[in-house]
Structures are given as structure tokens and as C-alpha cells.
PyMOL commands that place a pseudoatom at each C-alpha (Angstrom):
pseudoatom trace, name=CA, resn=UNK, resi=1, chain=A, elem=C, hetatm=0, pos=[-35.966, 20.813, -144.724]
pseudoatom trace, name=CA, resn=UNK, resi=2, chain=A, elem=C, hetatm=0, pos=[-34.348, 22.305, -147.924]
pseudoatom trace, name=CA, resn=UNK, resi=3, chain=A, elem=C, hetatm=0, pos=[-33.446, 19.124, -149.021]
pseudoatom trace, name=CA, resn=UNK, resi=4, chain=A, elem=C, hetatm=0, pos=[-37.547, 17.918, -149.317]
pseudoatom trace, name=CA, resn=UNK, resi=5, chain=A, elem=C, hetatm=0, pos=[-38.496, 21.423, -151.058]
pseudoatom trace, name=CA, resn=UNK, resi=6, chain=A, elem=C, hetatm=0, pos=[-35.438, 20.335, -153.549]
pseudoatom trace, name=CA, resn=UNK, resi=7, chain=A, elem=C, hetatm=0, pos=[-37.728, 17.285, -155.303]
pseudoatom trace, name=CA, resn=UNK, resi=8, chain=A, elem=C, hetatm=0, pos=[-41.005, 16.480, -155.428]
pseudoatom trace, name=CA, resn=UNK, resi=9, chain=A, elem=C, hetatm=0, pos=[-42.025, 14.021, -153.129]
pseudoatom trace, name=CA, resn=UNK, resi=10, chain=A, elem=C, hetatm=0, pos=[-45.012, 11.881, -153.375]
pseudoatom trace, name=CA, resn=UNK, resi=11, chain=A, elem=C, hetatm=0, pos=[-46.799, 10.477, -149.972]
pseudoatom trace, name=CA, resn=UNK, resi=12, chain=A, elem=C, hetatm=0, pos=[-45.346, 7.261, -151.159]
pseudoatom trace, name=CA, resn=UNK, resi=13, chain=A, elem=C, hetatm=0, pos=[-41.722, 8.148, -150.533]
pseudoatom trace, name=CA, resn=UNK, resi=14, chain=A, elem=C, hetatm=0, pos=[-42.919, 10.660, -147.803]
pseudoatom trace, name=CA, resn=UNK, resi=15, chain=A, elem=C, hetatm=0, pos=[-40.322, 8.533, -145.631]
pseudoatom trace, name=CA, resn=UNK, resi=16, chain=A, elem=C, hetatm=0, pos=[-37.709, 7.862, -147.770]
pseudoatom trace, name=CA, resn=UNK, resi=17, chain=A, elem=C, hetatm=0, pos=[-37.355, 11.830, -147.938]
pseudoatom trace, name=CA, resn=UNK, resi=18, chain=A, elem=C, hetatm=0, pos=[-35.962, 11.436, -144.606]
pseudoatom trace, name=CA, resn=UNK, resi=19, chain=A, elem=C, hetatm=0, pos=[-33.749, 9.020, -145.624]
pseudoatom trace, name=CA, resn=UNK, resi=20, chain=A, elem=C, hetatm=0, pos=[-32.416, 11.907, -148.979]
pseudoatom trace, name=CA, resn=UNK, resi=21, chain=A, elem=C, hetatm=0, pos=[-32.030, 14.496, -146.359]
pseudoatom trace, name=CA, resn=UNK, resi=22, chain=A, elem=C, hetatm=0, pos=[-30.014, 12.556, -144.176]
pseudoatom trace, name=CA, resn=UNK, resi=23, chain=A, elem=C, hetatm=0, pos=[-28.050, 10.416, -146.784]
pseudoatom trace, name=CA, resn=UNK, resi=24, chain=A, elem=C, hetatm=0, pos=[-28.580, 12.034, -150.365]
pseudoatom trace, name=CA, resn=UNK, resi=25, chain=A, elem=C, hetatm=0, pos=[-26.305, 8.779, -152.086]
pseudoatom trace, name=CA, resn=UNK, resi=26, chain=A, elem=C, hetatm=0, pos=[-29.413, 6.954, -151.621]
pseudoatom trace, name=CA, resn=UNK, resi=27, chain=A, elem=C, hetatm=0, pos=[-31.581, 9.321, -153.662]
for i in range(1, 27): cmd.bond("trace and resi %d" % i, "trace and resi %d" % (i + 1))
show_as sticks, trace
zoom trace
């Protein structure tokens, strides 16, 4: 996933990553 390796993540919003790669408007 590109889109993860883009911004940091924390383990926190390890889920909500999914949520960036699939819609990034809710980044």
C-alpha cells in the first residue's frame, strides 16, 4: 500500500489507514 508508506501512521489510526487508501477526502 503506497498510500500507508505516504504518512506516518500510528497503531492508533492503524485502521483508519484503510479508510486514506481507499477514500483519501477523509484523510
Amino acid at each position: 500500500m503506497d498510500c500507508v508508506k505516504r504518512r506516518s501512521f500510528s497503531i492508533l489510526i492503524r485502521y483508519r489507514m484503510v479508510e486514506c487508501c481507499v477514500k483519501p477526502e477523509a484523510c
